[in-house]
LOROTOR-459576 format. One record per residue (C-alpha): residue number from 1; x, y, z. Coordinates in nm, 3 decimals. Layout:
<NUM; <X; Y; Z>>
...
***
This chain:
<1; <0.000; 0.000; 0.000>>
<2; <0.310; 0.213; 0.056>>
<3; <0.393; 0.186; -0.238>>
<4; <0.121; 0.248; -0.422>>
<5; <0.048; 0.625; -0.217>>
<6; <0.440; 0.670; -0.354>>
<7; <0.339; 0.584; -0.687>>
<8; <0.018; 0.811; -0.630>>
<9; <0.202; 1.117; -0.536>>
<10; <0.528; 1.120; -0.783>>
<11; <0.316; 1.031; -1.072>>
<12; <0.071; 1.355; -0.930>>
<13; <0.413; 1.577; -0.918>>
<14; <0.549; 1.457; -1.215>>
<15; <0.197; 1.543; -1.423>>
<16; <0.173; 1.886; -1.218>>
<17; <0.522; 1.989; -1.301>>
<18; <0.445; 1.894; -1.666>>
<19; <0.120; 2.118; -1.675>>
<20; <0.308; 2.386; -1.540>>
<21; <0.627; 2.412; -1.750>>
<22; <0.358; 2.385; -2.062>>
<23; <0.125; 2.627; -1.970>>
<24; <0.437; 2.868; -1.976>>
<25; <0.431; 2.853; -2.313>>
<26; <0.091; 2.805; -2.414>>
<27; <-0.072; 3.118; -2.310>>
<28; <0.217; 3.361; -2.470>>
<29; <0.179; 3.112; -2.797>>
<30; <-0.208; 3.198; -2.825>>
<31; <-0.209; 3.545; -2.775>>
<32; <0.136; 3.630; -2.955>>
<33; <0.028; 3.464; -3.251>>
<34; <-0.303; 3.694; -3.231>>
<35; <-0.080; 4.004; -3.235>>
<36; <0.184; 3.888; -3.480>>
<37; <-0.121; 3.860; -3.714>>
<38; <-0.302; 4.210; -3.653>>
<39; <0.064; 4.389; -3.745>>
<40; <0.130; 4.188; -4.049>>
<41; <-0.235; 4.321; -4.118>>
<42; <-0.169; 4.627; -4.092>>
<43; <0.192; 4.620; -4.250>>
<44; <-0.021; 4.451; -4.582>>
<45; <-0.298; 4.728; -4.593>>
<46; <-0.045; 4.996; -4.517>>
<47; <0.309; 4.884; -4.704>>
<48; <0.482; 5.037; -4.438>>
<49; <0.795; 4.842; -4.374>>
<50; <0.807; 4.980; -4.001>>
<51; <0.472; 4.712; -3.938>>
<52; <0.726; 4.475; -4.147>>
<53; <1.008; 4.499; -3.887>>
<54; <0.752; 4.474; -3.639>>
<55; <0.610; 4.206; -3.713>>
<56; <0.913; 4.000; -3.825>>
<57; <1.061; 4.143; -3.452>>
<58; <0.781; 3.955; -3.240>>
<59; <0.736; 3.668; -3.468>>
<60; <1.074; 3.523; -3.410>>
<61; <1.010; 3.527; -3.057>>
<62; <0.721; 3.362; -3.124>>
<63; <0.855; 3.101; -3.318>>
<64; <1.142; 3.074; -2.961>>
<65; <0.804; 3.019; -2.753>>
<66; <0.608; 2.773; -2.972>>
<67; <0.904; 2.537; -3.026>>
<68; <0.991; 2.461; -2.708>>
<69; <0.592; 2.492; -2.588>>
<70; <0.559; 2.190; -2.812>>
<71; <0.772; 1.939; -2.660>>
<72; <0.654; 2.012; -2.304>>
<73; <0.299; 1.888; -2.453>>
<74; <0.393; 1.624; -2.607>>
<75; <0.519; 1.466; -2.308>>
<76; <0.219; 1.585; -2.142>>
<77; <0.000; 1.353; -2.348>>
<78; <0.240; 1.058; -2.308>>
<79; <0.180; 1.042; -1.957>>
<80; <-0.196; 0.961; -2.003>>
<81; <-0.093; 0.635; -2.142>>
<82; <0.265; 0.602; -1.895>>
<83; <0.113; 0.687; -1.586>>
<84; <-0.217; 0.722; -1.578>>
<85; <-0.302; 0.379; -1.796>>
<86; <-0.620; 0.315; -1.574>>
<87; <-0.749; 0.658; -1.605>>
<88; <-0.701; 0.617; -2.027>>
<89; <-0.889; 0.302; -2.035>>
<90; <-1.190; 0.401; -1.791>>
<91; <-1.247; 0.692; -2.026>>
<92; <-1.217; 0.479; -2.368>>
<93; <-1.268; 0.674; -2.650>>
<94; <-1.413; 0.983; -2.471>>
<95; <-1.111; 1.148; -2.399>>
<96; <-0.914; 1.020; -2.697>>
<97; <-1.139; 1.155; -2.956>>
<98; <-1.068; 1.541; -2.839>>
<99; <-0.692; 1.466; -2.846>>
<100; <-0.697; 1.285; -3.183>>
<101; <-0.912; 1.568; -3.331>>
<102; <-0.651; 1.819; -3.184>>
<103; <-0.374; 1.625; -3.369>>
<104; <-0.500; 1.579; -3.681>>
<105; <-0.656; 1.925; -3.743>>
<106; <-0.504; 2.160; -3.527>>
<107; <-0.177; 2.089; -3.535>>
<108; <-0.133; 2.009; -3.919>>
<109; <-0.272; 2.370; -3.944>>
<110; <0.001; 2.540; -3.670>>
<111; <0.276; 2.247; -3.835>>
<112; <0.162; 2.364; -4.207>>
<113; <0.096; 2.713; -4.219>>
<114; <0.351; 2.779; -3.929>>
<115; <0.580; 2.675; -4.166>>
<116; <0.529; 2.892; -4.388>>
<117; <0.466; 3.162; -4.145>>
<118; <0.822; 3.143; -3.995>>
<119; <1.022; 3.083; -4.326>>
<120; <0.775; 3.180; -4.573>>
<121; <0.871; 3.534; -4.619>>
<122; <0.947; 3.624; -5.032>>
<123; <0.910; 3.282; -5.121>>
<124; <0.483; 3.315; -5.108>>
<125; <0.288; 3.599; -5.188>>
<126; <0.208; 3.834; -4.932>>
<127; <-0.144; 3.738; -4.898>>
<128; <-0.075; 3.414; -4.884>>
<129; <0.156; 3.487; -4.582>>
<130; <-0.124; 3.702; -4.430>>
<131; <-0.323; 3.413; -4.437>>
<132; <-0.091; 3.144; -4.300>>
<133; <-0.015; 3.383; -4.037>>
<134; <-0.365; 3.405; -3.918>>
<135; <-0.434; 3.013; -3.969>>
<136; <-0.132; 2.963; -3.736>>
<137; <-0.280; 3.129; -3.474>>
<138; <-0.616; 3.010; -3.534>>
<139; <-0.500; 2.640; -3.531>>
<140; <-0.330; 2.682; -3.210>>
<141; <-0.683; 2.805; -3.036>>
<142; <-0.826; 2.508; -3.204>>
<143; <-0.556; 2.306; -3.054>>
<144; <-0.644; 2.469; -2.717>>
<145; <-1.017; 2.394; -2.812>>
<146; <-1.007; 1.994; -2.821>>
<147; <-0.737; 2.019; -2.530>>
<148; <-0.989; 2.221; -2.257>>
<149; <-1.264; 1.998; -2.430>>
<150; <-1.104; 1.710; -2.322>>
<151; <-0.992; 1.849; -1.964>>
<152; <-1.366; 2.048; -1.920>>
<153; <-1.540; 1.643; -1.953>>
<154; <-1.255; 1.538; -1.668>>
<155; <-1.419; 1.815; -1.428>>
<156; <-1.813; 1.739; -1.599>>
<157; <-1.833; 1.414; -1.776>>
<158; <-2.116; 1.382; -1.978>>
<159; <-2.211; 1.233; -2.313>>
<160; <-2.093; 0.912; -2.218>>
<161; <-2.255; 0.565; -2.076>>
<162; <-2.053; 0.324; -1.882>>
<163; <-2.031; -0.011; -2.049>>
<164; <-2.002; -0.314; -1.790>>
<165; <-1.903; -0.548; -2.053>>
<166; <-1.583; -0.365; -2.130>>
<167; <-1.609; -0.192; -1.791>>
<168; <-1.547; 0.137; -1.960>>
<169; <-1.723; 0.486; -2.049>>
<170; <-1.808; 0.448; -2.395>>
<171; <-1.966; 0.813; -2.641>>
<172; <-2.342; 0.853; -2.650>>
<173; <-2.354; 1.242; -2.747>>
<174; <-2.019; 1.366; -2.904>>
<175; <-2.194; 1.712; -2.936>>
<176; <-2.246; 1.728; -2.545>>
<177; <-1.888; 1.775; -2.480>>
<178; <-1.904; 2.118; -2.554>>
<179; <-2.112; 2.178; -2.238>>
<180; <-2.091; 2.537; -2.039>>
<181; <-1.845; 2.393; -1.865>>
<182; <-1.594; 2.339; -2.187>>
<183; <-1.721; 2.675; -2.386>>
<184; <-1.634; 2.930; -2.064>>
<185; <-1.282; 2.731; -1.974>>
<186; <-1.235; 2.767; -2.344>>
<187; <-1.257; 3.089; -2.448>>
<188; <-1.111; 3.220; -2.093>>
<189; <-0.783; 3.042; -2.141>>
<190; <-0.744; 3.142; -2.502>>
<191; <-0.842; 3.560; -2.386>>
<192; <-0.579; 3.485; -2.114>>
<193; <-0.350; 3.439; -2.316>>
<194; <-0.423; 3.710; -2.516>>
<195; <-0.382; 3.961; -2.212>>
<196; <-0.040; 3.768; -2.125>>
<197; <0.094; 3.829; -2.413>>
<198; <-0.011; 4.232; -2.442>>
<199; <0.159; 4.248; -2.072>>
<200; <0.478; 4.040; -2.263>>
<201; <0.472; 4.327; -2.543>>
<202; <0.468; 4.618; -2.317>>
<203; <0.708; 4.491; -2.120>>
<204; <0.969; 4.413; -2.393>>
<205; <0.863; 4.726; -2.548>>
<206; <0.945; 4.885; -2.193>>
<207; <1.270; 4.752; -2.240>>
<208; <1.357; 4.929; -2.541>>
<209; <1.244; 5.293; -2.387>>
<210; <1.471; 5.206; -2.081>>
<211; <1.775; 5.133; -2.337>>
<212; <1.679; 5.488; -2.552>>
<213; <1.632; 5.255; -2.775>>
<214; <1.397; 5.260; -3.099>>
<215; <1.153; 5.454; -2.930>>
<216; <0.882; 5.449; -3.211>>
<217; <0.890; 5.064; -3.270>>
<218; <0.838; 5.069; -2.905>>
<219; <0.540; 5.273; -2.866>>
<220; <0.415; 5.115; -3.165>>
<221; <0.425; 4.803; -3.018>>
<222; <0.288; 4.874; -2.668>>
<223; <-0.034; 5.017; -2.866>>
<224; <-0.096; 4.710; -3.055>>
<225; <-0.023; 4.482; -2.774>>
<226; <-0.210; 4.687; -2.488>>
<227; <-0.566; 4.690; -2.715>>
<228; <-0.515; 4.342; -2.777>>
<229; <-0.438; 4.310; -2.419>>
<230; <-0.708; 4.454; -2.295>>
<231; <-1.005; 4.342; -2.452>>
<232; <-0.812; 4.011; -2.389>>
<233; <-0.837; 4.082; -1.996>>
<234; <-1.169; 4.189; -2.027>>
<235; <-1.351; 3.919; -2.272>>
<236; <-1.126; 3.669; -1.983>>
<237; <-1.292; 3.843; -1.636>>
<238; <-1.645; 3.790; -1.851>>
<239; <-1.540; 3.423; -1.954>>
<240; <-1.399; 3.405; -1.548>>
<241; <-1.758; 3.521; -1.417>>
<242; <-1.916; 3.250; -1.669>>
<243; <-1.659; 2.981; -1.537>>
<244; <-1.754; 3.012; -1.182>>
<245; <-2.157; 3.022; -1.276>>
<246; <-2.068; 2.683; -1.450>>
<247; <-1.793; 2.565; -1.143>>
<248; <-2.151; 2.649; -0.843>>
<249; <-2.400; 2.380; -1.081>>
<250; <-2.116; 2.127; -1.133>>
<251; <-1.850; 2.131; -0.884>>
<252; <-1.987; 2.323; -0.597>>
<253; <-1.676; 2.158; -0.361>>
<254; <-1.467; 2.330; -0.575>>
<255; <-1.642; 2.646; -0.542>>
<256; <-1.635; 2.584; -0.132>>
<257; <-1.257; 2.534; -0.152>>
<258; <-1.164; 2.846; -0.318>>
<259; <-1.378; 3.027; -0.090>>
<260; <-1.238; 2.844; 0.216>>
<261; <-1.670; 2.843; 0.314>>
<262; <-1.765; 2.564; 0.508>>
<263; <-2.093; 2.692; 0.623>>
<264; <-2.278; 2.862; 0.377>>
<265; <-2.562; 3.073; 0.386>>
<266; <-2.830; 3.274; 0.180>>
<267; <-2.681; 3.612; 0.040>>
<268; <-2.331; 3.465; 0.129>>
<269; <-2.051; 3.697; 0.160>>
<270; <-1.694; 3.714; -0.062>>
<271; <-1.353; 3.644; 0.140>>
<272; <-1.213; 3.971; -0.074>>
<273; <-0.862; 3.955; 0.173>>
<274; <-0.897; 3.684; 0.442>>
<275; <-0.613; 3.443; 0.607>>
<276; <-0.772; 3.043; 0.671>>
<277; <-0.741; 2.882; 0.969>>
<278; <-0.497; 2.560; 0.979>>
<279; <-0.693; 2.389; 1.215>>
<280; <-1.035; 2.418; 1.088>>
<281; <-1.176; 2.137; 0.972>>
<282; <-1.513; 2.035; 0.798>>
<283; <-1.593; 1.842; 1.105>>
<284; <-1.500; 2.094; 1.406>>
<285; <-1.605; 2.462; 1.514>>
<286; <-1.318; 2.636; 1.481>>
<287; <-1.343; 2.981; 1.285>>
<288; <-1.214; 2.915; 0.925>>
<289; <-1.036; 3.243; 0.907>>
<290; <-0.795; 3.380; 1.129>>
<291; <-0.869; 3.750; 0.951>>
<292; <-1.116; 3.874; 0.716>>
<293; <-1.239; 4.123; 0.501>>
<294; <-1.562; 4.007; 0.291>>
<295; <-1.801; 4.165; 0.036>>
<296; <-2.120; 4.154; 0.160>>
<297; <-2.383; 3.925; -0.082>>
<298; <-2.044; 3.891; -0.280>>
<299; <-2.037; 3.507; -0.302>>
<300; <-2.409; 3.481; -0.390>>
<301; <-2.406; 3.725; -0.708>>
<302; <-2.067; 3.534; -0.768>>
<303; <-2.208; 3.205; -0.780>>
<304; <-2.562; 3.278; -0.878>>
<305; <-2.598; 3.611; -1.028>>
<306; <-2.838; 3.658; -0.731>>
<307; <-2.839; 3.866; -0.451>>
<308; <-2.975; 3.613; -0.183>>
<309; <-2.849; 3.290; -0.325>>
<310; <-2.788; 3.020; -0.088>>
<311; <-2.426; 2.898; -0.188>>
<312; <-2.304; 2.588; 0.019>>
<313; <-2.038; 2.530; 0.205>>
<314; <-1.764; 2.210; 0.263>>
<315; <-1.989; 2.109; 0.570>>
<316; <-2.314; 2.156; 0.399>>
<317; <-2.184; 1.931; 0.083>>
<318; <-2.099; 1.662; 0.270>>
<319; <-2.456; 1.662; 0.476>>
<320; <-2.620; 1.678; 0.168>>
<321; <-2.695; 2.026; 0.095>>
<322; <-2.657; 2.182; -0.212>>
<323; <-2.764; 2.475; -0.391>>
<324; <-3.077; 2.434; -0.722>>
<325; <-3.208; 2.719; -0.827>>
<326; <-3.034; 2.924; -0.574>>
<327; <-3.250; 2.729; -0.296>>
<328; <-3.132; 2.483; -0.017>>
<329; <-3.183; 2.181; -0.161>>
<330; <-3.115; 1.842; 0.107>>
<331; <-2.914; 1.582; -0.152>>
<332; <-2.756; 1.248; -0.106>>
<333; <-2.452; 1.297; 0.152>>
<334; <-2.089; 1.141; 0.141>>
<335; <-2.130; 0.936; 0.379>>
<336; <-2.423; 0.824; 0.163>>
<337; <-2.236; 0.847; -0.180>>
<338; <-1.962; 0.651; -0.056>>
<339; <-2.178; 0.332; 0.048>>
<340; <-2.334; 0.321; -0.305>>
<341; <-2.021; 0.420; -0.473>>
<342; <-1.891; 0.046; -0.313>>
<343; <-2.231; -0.110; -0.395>>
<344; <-2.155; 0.005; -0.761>>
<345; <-1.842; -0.154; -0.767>>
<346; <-1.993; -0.438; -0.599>>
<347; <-2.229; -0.501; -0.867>>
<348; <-1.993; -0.464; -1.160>>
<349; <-1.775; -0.731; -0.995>>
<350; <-2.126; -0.938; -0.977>>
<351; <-2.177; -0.821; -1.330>>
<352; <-1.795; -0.964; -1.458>>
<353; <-1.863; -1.263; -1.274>>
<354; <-2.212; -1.332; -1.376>>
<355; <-2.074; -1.278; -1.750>>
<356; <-1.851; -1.511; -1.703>>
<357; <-2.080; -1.791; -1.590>>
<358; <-2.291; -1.699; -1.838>>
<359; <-2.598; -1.648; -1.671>>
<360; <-2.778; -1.347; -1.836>>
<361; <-3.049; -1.301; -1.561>>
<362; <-2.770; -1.193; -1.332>>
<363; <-2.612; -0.972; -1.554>>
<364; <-2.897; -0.811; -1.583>>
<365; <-2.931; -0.741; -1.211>>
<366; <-2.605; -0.600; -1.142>>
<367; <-2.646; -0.411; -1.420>>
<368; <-2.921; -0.246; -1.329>>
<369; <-2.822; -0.174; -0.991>>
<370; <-2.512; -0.067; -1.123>>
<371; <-2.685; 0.228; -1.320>>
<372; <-2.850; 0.340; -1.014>>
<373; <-2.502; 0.376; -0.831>>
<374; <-2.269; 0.471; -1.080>>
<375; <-2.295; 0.847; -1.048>>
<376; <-2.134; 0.798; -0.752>>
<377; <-1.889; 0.531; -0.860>>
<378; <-1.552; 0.697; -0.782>>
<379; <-1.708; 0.752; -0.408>>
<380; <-1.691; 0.437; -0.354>>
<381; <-1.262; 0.425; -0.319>>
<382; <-1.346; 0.637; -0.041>>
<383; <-1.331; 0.536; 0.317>>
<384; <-1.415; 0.845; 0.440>>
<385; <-1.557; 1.157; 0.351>>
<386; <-1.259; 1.401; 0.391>>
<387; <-1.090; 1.250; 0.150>>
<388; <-1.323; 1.386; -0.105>>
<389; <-1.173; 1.741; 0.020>>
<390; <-0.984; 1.928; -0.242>>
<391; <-0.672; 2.130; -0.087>>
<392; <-0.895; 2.396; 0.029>>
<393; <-0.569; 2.667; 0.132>>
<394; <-0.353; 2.605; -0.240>>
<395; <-0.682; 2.673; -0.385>>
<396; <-0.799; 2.954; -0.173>>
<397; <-0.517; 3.125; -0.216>>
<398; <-0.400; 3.090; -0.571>>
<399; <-0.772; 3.207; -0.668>>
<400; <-0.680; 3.516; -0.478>>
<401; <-0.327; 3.554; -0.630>>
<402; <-0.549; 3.513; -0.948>>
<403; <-0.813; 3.764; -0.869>>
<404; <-0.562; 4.051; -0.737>>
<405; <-0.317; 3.998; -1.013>>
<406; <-0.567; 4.079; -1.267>>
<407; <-0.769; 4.347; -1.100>>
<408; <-0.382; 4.500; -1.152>>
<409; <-0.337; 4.426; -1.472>>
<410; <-0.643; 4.617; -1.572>>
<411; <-0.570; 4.930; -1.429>>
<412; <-0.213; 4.889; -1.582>>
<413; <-0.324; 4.832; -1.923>>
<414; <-0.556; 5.167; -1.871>>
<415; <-0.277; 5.363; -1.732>>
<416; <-0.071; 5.255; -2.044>>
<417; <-0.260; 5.302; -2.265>>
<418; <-0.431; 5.641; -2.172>>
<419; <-0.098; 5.768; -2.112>>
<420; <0.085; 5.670; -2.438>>
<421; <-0.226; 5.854; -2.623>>
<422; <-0.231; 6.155; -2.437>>
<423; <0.129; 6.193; -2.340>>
<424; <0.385; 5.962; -2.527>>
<425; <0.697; 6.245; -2.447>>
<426; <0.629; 6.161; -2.059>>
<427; <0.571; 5.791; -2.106>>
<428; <0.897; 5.738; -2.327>>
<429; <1.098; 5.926; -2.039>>
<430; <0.928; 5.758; -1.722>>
<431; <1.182; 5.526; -1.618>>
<432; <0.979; 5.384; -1.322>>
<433; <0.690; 5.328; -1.557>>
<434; <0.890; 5.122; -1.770>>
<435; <1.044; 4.920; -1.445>>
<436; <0.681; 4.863; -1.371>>
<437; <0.587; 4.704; -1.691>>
<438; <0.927; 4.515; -1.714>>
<439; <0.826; 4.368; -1.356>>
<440; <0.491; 4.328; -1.462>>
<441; <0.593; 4.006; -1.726>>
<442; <0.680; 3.753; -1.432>>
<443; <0.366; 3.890; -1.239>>
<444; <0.179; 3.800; -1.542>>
<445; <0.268; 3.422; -1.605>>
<446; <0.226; 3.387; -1.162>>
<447; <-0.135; 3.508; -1.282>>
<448; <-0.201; 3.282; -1.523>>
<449; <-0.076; 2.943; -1.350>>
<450; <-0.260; 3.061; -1.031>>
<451; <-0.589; 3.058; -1.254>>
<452; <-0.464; 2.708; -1.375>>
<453; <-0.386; 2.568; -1.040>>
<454; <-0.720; 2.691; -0.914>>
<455; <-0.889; 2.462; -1.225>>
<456; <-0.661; 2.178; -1.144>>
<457; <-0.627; 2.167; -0.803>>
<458; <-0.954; 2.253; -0.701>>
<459; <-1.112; 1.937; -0.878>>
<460; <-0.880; 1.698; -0.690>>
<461; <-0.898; 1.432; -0.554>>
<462; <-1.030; 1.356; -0.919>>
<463; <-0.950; 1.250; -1.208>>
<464; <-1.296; 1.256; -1.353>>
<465; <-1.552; 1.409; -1.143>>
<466; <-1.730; 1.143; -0.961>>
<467; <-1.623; 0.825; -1.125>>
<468; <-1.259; 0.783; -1.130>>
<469; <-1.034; 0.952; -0.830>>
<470; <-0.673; 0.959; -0.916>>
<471; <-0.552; 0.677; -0.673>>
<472; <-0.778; 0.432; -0.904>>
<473; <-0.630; 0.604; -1.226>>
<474; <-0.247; 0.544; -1.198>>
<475; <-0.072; 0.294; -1.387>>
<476; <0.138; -0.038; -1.246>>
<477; <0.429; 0.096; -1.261>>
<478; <0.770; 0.084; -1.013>>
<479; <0.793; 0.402; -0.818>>
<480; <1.154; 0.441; -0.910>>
<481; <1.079; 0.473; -1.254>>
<482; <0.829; 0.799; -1.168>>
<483; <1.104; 0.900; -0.942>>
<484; <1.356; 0.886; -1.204>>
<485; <1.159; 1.043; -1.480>>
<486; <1.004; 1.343; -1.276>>
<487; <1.332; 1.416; -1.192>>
<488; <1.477; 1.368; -1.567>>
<489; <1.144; 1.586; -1.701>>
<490; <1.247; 1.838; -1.432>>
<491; <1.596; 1.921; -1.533>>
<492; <1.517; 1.897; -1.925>>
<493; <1.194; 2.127; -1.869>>
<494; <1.433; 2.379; -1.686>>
<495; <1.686; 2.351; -1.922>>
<496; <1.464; 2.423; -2.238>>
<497; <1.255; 2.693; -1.988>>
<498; <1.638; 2.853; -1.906>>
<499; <1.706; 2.834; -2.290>>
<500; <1.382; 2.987; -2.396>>
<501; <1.477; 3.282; -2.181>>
<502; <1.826; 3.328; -2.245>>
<503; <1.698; 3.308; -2.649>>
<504; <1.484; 3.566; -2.620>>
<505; <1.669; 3.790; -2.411>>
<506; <1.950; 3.783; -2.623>>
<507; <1.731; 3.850; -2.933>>
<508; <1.636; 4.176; -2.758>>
<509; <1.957; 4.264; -2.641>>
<510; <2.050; 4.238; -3.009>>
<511; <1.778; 4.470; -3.110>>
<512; <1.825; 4.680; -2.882>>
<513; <2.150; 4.805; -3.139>>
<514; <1.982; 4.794; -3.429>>
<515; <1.695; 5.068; -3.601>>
<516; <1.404; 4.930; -3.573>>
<517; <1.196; 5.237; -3.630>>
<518; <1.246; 5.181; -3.989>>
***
């Protein structure tokens, strides 16, 4: 059994530090590829070769980024079948249809026209550039489509049955993956990464200014990427508000957890700046915050868009109480959904072993009581209902790093922007503005894995919600092998991450001699 929890916890690590090494890339991929393809745009209707040097400036550091983004994700999908073989049979098909999609259509558009993109120039027309341009970045937010698809049915599976016979989830609906749960994750990663990215422009731009360095490239470039930016951070805090809507019908422990609630109430109030309590527990009295400051009705219009919802709490989710309609509703408890998770695994043992004996009739029971259980299938590994707890403080508090961080990042795009437009003179020649934005690029990226480790984290212990927790999804596999490979993964992700950044920055440096106002 020792073994096993070892196995358990490096193969978690190992996928964690893989998710976040990739999602260092992703973001600046999807929204630099956005911006790449407005100036080359512009450069075509305008024939100005300054939106040529432009563009050819930020594409080659987008073509640094989306190398070495891709080989962090391949790995990333080779671990569903290393580590996690369990978890890729239980789901059959399901979750291998997104990813096949992804590689067959998305990626032969970012591998085609990327192609041509990067190493295109004078040997295609310029239209025809234009247009691979924009089909590479279009291809990589279908890629990020089928990917969140396939991670959105982890957190809400549905449009699936579970098929004794194979004892596996087999497609009913294909069309219900793209539930509200897959559309808002969706479209707020790929906006996400469109506001990383403007905050990556500025800041590089920033750079120049503080080296007296091309000064109209610069403030060219900090326009284009801080409207891009910006509607970016916007069309994501409308996506976020969505998200969390979606997270109160479907994953309301989730919800609890990044609220650190464990009692809720009607017209619940918002932790805005609180610090938990280490010893509370769902079980005990103790106050869950050792300091708070909340938003009156703040959770309730969060959750429900309503000013008296009832939003439950950890407590109240394990008694059975939930929120329909924005109503206490009394539902089935853990305790409860832990005995039939076992009698659901009871009868699809009776159901294998009835098959085997070939006596029908019996298959038939089991399977029938197995249909009445298996929504709370995964339950069943449970021996007790705080293990169904999701790390309430990592998720508490990254949501908070998450919320903060952006409420910054929209009053520094407006700052930027208003004061380029109605003052460029002052902006080019404030030095601590540019030290802001410069500082502002590593804020951005803790922003956006905080809003990733809040998705992630927050769903856990599960590997699909309900039915398959991740101590039933790992693979048979020595623990020194995980061992050695997170460890082999971890220096080869910081090399290529260390390499990525000394690329870049060297690229800049290099600029930084040259006239690029040109």
């Amino acid at each position: 059994m020792d073994n096993i929890m070892t196995v358990i916890d490096w193969s978690r690590w190992q996928f964690a530090m893989t998710a976040i090494y990739h999602w260092l890339f992703v973001p600046l991929t999807l929204g630099l590829s956005v911006i790449v393809a407005v100036m080359e745009s512009v450069y075509l209707k305008t024939k100005s070769e300054k939106w040529l040097t432009a563009t050819k400036f930020w594409m080659t550091l987008l073509a640094i980024n989306f190398a070495i983004g891709v080989a962090t994700g391949i790995i990333l999908e080779f671990e569903f079948g290393t580590n996690w073989s369990n978890y890729s049979w239980f789901v059959g098909d399901i979750f291998g249809a997104p990813l096949a999609i992804e590689g067959i259509l998305a990626f032969f558009l970012e591998a085609t026209f990327g192609a041509v993109m990067f190493f295109g120039w004078n040997k295609v027309s310029p239209r025809f550039h234009l247009l691979s341009t924009w089909l590479t970045a279009i291809g990589a937010s279908i890629s990020a489509l089928w990917i969140l698809v396939a991670n959105s049915w982890m957190q809400y599976p549905v449009g699936m049955e579970f098929d004794p016979a194979q004892m596996r989830n087999v497609m009913s609906d294909f069309w219900a993956l793209f539930s509200g749960v897959a559309v808002n994750k969706f479209f707020h990663a790929v906006f996400s990464g469109w506001a990383l990215s403007g905050i990556f422009v500025i800041g590089v731009s920033s750079f120049f200014l503080w080296k007296r360095s091309n000064r109209e490239f610069a403030i060219r470039s900090i326009k284009t990427g801080g409207w891009i930016g910006l509607a970016g951070l916007l069309l994501c805090m409308w996506t976020g508000d969505g998200s969390a809507v979606e997270v109160t019908k479907t994953q309301p422990m989730k919800l609890a957890a990044m609220e650190g609630l464990y009692n809720g109430s009607t017209g619940q109030s918002l932790a805005g700046i609180a610090i938990l309590n280490p010893d509370k527990r769902w079980d005990n009295d103790e106050d869950p915050y050792l300091f708070e400051i909340s938003l009156p009705h703040g959770l309730s219009l969060l959750a429900r868009h309503e000013w008296n919802a009832f939003v439950p709490g950890i407590t109240d989710i394990i008694n059975g109480v939930d929120s329909i309609g924005g109503k206490a509703v009394n539902t089935v408890s853990y305790p409860e959904r832990i005995e039939r998770g076992k009698l659901a695994q009871r009868s699809l043992r009776e159901y294998s072993e009835a098959m085997e004996n070939g006596d029908e009739a019996g298959m038939m029971r089991a399977a029938d009581e197995l249909a009445v259980n298996y929504p709370f299938f995964g339950y069943g590994y449970f021996s007790d209902p705080s293990e169904a707890i999701p790390p309430v403080a990592l998720t508490f508090y990254t949501f908070r790093i998450m919320v903060i961080l952006g409420s910054y990042f929209l009053l520094f795009y407006l700052v930027v922007l208003f004061w380029v437009y109605k003052a460029e003179e002052s902006f080019t020649r404030a030095r601590w503005m540019q030290l802001v934005a410069m500082i502002s690029v590593p804020l951005m990226w803790l922003c956006s894995e905080a809003g990733w480790c809040v998705a992630e984290v927050g769903r856990q212990p599960w590997t699909v919600q309900d039915l398959l927790p991740t101590c039933a999804a790992i693979s048979d596999i020595p623990e020194s092998s995980v061992i050695v490979t997170f460890w082999m993964f971890a220096i080869i992700f910081t090399v290529l991450l260390a390499a990525e950044v000394s690329i870049m920055i060297k690229w800049v440096n290099n600029a930084t001699r040259k006239d690029l106002n040109k």
